[in-house]
N, C-alpha and C positions, 0 to 999 in steps of 0.2 A: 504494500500500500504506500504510495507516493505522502509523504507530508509538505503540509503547505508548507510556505515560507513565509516568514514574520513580516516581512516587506508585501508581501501580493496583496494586493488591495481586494478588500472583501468590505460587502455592504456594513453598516454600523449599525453598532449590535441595541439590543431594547435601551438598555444602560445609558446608552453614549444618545442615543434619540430622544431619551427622558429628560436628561441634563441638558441639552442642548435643546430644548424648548422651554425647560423654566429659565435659564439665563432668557433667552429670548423675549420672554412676561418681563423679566425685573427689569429690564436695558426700557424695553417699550414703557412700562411703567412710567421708567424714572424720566424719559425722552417725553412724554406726554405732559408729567408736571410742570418744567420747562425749568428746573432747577440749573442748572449748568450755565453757571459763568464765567462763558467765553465769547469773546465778540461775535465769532463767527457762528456761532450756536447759537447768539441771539435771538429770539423769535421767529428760527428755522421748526418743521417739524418734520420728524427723521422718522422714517417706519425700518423697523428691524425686520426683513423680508425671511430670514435662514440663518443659524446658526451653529456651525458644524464642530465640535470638538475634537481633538486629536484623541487618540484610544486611551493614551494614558492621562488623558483630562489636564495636560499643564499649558494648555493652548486651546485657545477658540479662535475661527475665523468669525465675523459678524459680519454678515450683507447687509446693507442699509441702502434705502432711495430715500432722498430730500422728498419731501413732497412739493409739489409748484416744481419742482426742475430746479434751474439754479445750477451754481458751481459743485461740482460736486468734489472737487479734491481740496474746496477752501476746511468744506465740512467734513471730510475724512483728516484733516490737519488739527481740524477743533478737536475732533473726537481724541484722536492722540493726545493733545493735550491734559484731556481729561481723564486720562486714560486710571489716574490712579484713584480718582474720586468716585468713578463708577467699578471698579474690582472691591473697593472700601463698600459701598453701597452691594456688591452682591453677595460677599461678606456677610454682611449684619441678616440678609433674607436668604442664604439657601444651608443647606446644611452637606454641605460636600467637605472633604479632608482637604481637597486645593483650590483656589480661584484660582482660575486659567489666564493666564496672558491673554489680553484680547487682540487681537489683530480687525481691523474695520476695512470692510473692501466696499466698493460698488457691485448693488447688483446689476449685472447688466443681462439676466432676463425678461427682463420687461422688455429691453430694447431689442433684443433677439426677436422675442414673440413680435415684435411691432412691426418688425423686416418679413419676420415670415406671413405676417400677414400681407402687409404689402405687394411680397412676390403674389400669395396665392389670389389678390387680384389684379394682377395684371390681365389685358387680353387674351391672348394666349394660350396662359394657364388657366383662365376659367373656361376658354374655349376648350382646352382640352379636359377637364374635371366633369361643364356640361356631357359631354360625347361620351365619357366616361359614365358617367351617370344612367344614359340613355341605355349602354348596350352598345354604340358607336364603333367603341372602337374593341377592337378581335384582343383574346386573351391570347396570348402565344400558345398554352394549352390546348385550348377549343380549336387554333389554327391547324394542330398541327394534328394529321389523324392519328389513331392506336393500331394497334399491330393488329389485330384481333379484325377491325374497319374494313381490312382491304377487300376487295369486287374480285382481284384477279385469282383468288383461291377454290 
């Protein structure tokens, strides 16, 4: 029997999905009160979209979108800043052995989905989705006959 390897990436386990939705509540939480005083953070309002844990919980990545749009690397700059006031803050609310290092990225699925949508309507592609749709266009399958089909036997 083949054993995994420590490194191969494998889905994240109950544990690590648990923890990384209540950080998720406190961060949201404390982002909704509007406590964080730093200019750039000012009267921004930040939605924590995913928060992934490392396995052994001494690191978190945090996604966030500004809400309104806006610069968003002023507010991944703010967020570092604060970075020790908010680890303080999940502290005092979660009952874990370590607060994780937070790391703050952009999510950029939103903007992903925004492009895929985009594509799926261009002309085109919905000219070819409708045809698709109808029955229009031939499955390579149903194109091609089965052995069994043939006339000349």
């Amino acid at each position: 029997m083949a054993r995994k390897s420590r490194n191969a990436k494998s889905p994240p386990g109950q544990r690590l999905l648990r923890v990384g939705e209540e950080i998720r509540h406190v961060l949201a939480a404390l982002f909704e009160r509007d406590t964080l005083r730093d200019p750039a953070l000012a009267g921004r309002r930040i939605t924590v979209t995913e928060v992934r844990p490392s396995p052994d919980l001494r690191h978190a990545r945090v996604y966030i979108v500004p809400l309104g749009g806006g610069d968003t690397e002023t507010v991944l700059e703010g967020l570092k800043r604060v970075k020790p006031y908010l680890r303080r803050q999940l502290a005092d609310r979660l009952q874990i052995r370590y607060i994780p290092d937070l790391n703050f990225a952009a999510d950029q699925s939103f903007d992903e989905a925004e492009r895929i949508a985009r594509l799926l309507h261009k002309p085109e592609v919905a000219r070819d989705l409708d045809a698709d749709q109808y029955g229009m266009v031939e499955d390579a399958e149903s194109a091609r006959p089965s052995r069994g089909d043939s006339e000349e036997e």
